[in-house]
C-alpha positions as CSV (number, residue, x, y, z in Angstrom):
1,X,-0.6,-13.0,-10.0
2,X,-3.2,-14.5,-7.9
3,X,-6.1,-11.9,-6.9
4,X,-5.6,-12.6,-3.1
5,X,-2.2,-11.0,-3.1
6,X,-3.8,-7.8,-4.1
7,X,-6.3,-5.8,-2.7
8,X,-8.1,-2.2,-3.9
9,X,-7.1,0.6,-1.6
10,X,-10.8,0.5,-0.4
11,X,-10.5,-3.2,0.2
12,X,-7.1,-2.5,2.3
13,X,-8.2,0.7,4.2
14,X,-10.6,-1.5,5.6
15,X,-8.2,-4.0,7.1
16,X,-5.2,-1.3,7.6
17,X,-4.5,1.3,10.1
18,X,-4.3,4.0,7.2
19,X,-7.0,6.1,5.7
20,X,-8.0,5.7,1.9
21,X,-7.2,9.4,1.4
22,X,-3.3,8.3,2.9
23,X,-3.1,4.8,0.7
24,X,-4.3,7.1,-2.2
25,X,-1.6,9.9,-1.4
26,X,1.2,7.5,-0.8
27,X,0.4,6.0,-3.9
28,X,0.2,9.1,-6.0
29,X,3.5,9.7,-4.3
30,X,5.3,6.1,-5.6
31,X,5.7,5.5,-2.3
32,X,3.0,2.3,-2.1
33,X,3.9,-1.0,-4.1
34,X,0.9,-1.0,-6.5
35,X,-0.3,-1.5,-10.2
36,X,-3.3,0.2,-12.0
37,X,-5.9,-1.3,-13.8
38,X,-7.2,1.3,-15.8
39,X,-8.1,3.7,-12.8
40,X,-7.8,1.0,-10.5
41,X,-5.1,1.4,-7.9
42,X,-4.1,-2.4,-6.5
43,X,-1.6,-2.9,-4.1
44,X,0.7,-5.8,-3.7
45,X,-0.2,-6.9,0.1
46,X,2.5,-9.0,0.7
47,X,5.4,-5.8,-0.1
48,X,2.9,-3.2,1.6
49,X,3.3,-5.4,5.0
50,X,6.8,-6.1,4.4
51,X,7.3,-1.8,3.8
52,X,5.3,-1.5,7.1
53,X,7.6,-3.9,9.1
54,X,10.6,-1.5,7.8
55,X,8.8,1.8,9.1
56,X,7.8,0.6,12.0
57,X,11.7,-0.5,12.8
58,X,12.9,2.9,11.7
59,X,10.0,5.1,12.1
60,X,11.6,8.5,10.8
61,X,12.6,7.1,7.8
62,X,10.4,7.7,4.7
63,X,8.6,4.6,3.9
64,X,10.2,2.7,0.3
65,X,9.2,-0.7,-1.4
C-alpha cells in the first residue's frame, strides 16, 4: 500500500466534485471503497474513480465498489 493511492476524505474533497459531509455519508453508508485508521477514514483513489466512471455510465444506479 503506497500512501499516494490513498487520500483522507479532506484531502479528496478537495480534488473531487463531492462535499466532505457526502464522502463522509457515502462512507458511513459502505458505499465508498475505504479503510480506517483509527478514526481516520482513507479511501482507495484508484476504485473511487473507477466507482465514479460506473455512475456516471449508469447514473440511476446506486453507486458500488
Amino acid at each position: 500500500m503506497r500512501s499516494e493511492d490513498y487520500k483522507s476524505i479532506r484531502e479528496l474533497s478537495k480534488v473531487c466534485v463531492l462535499s466532505e459531509y457526502s464522502l463522509r455519508r457515502l462512507a458511513r453508508e459502505n458505499v465508498l471503497p475505504c479503510v480506517y485508521a483509527g478514526r481516520k477514514c482513507l479511501v482507495d483513489v484508484k476504485k473511487f474513480n473507477e466507482m465514479l466512471d460506473r455512475w456516471a455510465d449508469n447514473p440511476g444506479e446506486q453507486p458500488r465498489f
